[in-house]
MARVEX-685396 format. One record per residue: x, y, z of N, C-alpha, C, O, CB in turn. Coordinates in steps of 0.02 Angstrom, whole numbers, padded with zeros to 5 digits, always signed. Glycine has a CB too. Layout:
<sites>
XYZXYZXYZXYZXYZ...
</sites>
This chain:
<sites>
+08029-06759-13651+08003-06802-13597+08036-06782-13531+08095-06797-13522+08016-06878-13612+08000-06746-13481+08030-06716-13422+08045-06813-13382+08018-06868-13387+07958-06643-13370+08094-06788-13350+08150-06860-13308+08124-06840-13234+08114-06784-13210+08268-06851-13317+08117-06911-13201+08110-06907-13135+08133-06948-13082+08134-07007-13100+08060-06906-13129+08155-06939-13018+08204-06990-13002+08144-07044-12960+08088-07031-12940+08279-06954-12949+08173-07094-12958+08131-07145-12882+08188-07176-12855+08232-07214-12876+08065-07221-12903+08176-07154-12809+08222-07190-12743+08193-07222-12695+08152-07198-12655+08261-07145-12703+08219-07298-12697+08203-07341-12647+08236-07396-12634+08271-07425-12675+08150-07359-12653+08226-07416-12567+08287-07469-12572+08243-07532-12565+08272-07578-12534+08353-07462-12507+08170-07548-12590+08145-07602-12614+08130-07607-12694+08084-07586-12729+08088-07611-12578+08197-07648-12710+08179-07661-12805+08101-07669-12831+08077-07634-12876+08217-07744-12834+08069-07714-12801+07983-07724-12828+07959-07644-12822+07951-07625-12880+07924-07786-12764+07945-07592-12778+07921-07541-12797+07978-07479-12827+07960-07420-12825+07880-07525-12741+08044-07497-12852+08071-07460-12901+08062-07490-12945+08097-07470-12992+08127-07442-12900+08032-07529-12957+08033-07562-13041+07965-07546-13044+07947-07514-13092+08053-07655-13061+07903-07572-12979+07826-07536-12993+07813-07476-13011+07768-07458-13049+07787-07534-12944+07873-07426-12969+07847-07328-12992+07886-07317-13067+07874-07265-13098+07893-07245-12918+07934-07369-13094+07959-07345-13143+07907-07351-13212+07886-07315-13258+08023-07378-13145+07901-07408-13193+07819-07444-13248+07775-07388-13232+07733-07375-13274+07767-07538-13216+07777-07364-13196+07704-07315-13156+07709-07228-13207+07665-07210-13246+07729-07294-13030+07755-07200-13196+07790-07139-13223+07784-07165-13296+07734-07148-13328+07874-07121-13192+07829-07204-13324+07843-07206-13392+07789-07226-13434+07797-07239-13493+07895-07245-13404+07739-07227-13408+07670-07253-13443+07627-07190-13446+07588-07181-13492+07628-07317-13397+07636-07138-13386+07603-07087-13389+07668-07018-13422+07667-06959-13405+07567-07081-13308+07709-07044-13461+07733-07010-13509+07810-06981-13481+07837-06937-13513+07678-06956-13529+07845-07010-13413+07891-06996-13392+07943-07028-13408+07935-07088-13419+07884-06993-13347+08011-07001-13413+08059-07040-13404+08109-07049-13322+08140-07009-13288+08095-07017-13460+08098-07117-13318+08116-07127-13236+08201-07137-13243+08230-07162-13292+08069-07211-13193+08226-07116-13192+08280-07163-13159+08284-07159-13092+08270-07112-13055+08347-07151-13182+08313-07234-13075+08284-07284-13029+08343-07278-12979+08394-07258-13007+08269-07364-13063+08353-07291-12904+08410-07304-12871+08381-07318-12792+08323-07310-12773+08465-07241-12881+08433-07339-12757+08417-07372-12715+08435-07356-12634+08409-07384-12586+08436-07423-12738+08481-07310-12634+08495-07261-12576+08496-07195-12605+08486-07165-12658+08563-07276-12538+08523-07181-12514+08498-07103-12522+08548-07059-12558+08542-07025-12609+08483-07068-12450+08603-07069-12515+08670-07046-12568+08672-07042-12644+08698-06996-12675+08725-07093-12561+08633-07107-12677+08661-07103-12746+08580-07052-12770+08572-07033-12828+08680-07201-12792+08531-07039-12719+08478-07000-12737+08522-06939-12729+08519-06914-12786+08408-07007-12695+08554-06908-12700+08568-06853-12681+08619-06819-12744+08619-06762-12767+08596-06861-12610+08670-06891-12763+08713-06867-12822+08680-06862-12900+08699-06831-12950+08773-06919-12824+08622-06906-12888+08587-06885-12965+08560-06803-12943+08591-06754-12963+08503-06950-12994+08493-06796-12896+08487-06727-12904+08537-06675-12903+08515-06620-12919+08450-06711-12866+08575-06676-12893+08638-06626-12897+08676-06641-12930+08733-06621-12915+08672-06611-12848+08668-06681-12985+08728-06689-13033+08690-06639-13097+08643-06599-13093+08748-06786-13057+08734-06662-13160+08730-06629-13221+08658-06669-13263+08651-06730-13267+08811-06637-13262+08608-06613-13295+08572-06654-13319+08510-06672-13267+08464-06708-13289+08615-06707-13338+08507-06650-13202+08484-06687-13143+08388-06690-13163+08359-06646-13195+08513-06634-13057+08365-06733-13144+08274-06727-13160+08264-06662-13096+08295-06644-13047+08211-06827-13137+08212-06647-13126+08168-06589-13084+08126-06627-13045+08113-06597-12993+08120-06535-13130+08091-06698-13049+08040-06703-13008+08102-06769-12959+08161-06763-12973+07949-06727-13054+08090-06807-12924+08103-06831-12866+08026-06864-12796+07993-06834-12754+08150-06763-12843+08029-06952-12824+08007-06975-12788+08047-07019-12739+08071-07072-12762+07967-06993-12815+08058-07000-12665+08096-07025-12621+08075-07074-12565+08052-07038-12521+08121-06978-12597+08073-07118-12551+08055-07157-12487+08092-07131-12427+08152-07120-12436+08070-07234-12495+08068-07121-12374+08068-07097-12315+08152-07146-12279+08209-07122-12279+07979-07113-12278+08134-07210-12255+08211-07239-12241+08228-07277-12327+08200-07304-12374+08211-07314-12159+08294-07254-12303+08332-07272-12368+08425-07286-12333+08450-07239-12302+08322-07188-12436+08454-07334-12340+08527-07327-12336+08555-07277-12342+08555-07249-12396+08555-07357-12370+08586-07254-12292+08617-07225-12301+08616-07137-12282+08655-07117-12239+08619-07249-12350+08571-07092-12316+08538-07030-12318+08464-07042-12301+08446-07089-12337+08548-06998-12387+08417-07022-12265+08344-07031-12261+08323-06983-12330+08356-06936-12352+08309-07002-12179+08259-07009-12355+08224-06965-12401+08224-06885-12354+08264-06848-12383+08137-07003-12420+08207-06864-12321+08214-06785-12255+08290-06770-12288+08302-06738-12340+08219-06809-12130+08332-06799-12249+08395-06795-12274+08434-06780-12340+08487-06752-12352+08409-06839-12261+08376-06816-12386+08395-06797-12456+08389-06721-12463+08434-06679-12467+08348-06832-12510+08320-06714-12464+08281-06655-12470+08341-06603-12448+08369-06567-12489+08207-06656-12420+08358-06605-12367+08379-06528-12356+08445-06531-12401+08471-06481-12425+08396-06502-12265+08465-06585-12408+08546-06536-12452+08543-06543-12517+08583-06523-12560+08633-06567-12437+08486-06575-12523+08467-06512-12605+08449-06473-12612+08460-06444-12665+08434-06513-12653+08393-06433-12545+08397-06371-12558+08461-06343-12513+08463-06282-12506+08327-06339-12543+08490-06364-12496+08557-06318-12504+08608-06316-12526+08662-06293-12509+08580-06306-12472+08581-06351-12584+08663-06332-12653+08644-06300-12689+08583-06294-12693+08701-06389-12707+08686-06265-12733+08685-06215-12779+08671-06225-12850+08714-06216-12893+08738-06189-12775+08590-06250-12866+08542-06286-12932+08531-06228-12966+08505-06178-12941+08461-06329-12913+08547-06231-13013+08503-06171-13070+08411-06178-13071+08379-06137-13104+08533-06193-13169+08376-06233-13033+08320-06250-13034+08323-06305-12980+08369-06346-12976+08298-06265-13101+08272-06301-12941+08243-06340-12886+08222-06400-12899+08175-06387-12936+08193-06311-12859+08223-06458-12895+08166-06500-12897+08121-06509-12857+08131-06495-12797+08178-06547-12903+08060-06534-12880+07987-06554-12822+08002-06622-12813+08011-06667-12854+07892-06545-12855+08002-06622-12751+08022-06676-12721+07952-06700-12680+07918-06664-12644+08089-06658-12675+07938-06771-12695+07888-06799-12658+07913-06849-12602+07961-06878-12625+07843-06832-12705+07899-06873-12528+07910-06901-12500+07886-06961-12494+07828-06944-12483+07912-06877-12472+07884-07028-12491+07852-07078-12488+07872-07097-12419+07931-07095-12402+07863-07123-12542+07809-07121-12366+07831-07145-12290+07762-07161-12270+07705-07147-12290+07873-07084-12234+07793-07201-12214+07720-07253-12184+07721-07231-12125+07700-07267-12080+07722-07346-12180+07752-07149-12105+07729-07131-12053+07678-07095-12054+07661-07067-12106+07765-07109-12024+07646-07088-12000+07590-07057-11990+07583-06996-11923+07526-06979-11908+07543-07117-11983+07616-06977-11900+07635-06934-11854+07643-06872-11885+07690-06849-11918+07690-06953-11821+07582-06847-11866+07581-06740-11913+07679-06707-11895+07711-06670-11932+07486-06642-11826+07703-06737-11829+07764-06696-11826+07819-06739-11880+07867-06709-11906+07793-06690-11738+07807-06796-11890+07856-06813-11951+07818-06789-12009+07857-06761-12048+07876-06896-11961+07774-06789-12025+07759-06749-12080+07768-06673-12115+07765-06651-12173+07714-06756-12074+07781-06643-12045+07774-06572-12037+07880-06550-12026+07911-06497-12027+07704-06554-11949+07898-06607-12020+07982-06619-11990+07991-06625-12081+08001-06572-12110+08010-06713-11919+07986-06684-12120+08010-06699-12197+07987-06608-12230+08022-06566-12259+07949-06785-12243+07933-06607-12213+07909-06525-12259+07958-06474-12238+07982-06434-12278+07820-06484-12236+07974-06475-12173+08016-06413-12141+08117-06449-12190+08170-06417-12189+08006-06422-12007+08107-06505-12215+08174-06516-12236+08184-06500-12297+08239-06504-12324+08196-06577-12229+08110-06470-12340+08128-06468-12397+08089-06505-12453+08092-06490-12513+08184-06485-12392+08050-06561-12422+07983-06585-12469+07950-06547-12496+07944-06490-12473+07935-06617-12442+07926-06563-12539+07862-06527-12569+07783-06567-12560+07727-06544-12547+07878-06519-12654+07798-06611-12569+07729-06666-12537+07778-06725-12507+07838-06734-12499+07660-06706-12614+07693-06773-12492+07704-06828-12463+07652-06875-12479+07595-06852-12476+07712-06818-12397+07658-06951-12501+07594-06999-12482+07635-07049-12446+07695-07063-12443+07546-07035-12551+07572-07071-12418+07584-07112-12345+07553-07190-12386+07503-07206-12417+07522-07073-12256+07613-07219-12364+07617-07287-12368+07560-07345-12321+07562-07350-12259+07689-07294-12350+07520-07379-12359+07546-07416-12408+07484-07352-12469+07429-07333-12449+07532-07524-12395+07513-07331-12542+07494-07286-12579+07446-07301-12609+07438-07362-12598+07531-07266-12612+07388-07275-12658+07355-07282-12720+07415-07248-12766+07456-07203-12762+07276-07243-12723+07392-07300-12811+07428-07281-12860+07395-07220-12894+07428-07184-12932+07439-07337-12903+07323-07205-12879+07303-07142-12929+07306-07090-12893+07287-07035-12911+07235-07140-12962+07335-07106-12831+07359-07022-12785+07435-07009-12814+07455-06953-12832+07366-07030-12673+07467-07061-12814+07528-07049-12809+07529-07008-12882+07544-06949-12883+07575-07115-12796+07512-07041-12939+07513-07003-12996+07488-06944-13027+07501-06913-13078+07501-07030-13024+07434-06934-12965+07402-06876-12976+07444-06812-12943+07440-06756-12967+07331-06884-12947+07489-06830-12881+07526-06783-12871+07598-06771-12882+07635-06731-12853+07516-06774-12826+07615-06819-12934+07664-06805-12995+07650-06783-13030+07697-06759-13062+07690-06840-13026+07573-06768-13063+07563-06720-13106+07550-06655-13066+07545-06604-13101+07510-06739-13152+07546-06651-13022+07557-06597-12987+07604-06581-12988+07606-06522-13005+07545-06595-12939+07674-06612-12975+07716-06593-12971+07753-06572-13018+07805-06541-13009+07732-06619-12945+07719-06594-13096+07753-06560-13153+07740-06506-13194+07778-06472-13229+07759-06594-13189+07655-06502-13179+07641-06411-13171+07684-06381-13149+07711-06346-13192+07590-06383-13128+07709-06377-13090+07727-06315-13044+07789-06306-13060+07808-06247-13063+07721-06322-12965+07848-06371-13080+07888-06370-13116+07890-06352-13208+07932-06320-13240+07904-06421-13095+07861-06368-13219+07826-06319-13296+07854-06231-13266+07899-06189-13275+07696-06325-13304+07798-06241-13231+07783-06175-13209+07872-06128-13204+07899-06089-13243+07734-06186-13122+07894-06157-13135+07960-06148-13124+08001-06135-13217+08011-06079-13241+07988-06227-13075+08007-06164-13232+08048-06176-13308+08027-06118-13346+08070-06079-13366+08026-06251-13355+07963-06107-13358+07946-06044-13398+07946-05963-13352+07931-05910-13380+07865-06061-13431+07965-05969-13274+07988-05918-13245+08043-05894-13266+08054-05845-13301+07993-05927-13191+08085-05941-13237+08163-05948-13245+08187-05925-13339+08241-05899-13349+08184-06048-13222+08144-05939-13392+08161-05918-13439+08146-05851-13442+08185-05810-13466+08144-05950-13481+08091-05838-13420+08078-05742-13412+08123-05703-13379+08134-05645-13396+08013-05718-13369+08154-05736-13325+08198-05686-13306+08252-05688-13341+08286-05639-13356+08213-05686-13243+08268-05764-13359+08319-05726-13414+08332-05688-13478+08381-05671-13511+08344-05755-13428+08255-05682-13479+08244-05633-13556+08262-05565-13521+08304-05523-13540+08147-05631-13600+08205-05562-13445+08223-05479-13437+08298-05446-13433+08323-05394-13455+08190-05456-13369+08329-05513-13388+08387-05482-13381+08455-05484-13446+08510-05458-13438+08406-05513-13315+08436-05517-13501+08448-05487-13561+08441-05432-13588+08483-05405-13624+08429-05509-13591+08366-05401-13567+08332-05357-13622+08364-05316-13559+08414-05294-13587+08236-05358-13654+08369-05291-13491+08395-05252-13437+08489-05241-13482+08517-05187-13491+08387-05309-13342+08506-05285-13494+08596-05300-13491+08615-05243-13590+08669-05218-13605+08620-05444-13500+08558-05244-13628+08554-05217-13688+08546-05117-13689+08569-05074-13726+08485-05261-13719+08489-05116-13611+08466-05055-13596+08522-05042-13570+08540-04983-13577+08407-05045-13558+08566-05084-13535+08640-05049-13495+08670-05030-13541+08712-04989-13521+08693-05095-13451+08674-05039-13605+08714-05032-13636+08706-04938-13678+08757-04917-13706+08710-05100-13675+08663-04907-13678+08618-04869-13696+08615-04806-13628+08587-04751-13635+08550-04918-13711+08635-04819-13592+08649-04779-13529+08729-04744-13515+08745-04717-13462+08632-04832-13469+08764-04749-13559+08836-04703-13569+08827-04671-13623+08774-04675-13654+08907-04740-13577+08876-04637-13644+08893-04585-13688+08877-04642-13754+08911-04693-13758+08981-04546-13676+08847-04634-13780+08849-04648-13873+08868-04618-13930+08831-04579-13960+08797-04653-13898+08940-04638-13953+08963-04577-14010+08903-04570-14084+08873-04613-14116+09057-04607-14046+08905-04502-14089+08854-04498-14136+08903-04438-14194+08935-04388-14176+08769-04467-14094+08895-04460-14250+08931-04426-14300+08888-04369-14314+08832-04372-14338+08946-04468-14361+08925-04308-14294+08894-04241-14312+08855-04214-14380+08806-04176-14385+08945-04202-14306+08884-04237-14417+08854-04238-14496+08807-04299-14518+08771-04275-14562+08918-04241-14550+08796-04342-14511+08754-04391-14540+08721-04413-14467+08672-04446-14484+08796-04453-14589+08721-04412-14416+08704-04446-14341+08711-04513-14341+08673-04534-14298+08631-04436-14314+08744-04563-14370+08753-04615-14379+08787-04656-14312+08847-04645-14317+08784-04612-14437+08776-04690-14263+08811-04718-14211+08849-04772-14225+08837-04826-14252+08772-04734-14164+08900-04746-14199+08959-04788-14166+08946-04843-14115+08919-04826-14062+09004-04742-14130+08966-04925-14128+08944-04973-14084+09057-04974-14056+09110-04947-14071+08886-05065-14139+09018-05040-13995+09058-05055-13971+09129-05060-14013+09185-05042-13994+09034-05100-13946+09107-05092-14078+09150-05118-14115+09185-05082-14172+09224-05102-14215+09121-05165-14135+09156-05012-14156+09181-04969-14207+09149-04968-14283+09178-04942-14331+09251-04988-14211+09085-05001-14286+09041-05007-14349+09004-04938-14333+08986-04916-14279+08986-05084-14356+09000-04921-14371+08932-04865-14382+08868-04881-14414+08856-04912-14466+08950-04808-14424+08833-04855-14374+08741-04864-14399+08699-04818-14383+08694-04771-14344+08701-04922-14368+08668-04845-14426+08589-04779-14444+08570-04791-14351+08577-04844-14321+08485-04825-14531+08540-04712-14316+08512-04710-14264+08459-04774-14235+08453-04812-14187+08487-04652-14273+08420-04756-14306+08350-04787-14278+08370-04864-14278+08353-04902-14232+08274-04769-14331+08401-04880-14325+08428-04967-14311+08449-04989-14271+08441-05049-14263+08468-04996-14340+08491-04946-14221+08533-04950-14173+08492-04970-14130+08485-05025-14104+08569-04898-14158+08450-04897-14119+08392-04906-14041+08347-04973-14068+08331-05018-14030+08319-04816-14023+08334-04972-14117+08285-05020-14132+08326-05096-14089+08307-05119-14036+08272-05024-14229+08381-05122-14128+08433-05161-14098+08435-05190-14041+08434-05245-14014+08478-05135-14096+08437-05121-14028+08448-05129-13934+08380-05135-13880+08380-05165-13826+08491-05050-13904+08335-05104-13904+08270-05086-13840+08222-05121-13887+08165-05106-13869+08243-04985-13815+08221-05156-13934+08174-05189-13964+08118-05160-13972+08064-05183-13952+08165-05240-13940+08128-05089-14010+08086-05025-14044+08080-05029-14104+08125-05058-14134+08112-04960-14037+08028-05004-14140+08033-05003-14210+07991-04929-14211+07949-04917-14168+07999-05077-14254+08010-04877-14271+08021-04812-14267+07969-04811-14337+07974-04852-14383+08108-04782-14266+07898-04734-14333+07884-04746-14397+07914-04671-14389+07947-04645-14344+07805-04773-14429+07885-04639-14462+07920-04577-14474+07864-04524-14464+07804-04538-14473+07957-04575-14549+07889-04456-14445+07844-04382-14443+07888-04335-14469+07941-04338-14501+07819-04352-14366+07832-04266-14434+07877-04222-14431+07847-04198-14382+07791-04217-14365+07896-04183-14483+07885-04148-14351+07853-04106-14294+07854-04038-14317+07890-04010-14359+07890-04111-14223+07801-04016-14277+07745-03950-14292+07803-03884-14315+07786-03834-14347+07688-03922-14202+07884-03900-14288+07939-03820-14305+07959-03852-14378+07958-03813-14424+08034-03800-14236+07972-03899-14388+07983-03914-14458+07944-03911-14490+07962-03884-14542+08001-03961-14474+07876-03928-14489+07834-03910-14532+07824-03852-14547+07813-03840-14606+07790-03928-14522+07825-03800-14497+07825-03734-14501+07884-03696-14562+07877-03664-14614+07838-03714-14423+07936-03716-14527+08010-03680-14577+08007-03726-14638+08020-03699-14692+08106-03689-14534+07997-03768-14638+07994-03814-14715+07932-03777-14765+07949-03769-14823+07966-03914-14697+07872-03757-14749+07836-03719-14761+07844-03656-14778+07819-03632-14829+07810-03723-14729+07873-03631-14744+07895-03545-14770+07951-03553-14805+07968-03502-14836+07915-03485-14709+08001-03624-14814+08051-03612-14861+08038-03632-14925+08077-03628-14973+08105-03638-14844+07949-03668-14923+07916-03685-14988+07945-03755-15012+07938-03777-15069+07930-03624-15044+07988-03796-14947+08019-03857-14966+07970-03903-14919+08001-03953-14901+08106-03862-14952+07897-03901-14893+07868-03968-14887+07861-04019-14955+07854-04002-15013+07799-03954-14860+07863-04056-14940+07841-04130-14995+07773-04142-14997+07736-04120-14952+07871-04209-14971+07747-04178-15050+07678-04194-15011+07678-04264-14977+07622-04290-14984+07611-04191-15063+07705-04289-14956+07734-04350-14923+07743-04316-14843+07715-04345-14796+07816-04379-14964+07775-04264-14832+07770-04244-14781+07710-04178-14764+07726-04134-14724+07835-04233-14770+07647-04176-14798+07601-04125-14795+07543-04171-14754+07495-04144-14726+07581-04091-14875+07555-04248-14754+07521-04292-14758+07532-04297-14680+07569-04260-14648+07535-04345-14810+07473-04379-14639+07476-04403-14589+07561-04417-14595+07593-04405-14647+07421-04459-14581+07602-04454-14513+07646-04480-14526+07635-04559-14525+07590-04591-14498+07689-04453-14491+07701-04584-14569+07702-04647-14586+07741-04695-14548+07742-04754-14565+07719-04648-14644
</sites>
């Protein structure tokens, strides 16, 4: 159940958006200035989405916004603005702080929810980025590893890991670059295996 904050410093519509969210499958938590909005999104655990009212004690909803985006989150939240202004330059002032939307007071309730589900697409979205890059830069950090000298035992070719285990080649690369190896031969072996009268018929065949 993705968590979402509401901040307001009128109890009747933090207790209305909490009923509101948790019915359409959210889990809310509720608060009442801006400060203690600012220490949930930047704390441990913090929700990704964020519905803020515009004045609030303390921090303005604007106010919230910019110094969450300027702390150091492993993930952003979408932050919606709630305000009963109507002036394109305060609108265009909260977006320049860091909003992601806005509805203008007094709300429908089927806007407001409709662009919380907006807002949890894009955060979806965000979440399954953020896991790709950390696959690549796994699967990048495995290939680093594969880019120095690799001891290889002269008689059997068996590789040497970090740890001083030895292993079959192809397990190794396989291991590491997430390869899987079938078997041949190539056209000089076939040749000298042939004139030494040591093909198989296993190897006379397609390869496997």
């Amino acid at each position: 159940m993705m968590r979402i904050l509401i901040a307001d410093d009128d109890g009747n519509i933090r207790r209305g958006l909490s009923s509101l969210v948790a019915a359409d499958g959210f889990e809310p938590l509720a608060c009442g200035s801006g400060e203690e909005a600012l220490r949930i999104l930047c704390g441990g655990s913090a929700p990704l989405l964020g519905v803020l009212d515009w004045m609030m004690p303390g921090l303005t909803g604007p106010e919230v916004c910019r110094r969450v985006r300027n702390a150091d989150l492993p993930l952003q939240p979408y932050l919606i603005i709630l305000t009963a202004k109507t002036d394109f330059r305060d609108i265009a002032a909260a977006l320049d702080a860091g909003a992601n939307d806005h509805v203008r007071k007094p709300f429908s309730m089927m806007e407001l929810k409709a662009r919380i589900r907006v807002g949890k697409r894009v955060t979806e979205l965000q979440i399954a980025l953020r896991e790709r890059i950390d696959q690549a830069e796994a699967a990048l950090a495995q290939v680093g590893q594969l880019r120095g000298l690799l001891p290889v035992c002269a008689y059997c070719r068996k590789v040497r890991d970090d740890k001083a285990y030895w292993h079959n080649i192809e397990a190794y690369l396989a291991a590491h670059i997430n390869t899987k190896f079938t078997e041949g031969i190539c056209p000089e072996c076939a040749t000298r295996l042939e004139s030494e009268g040591n093909m198989s018929p296993k190897l006379q065949g397609e390869p496997v």
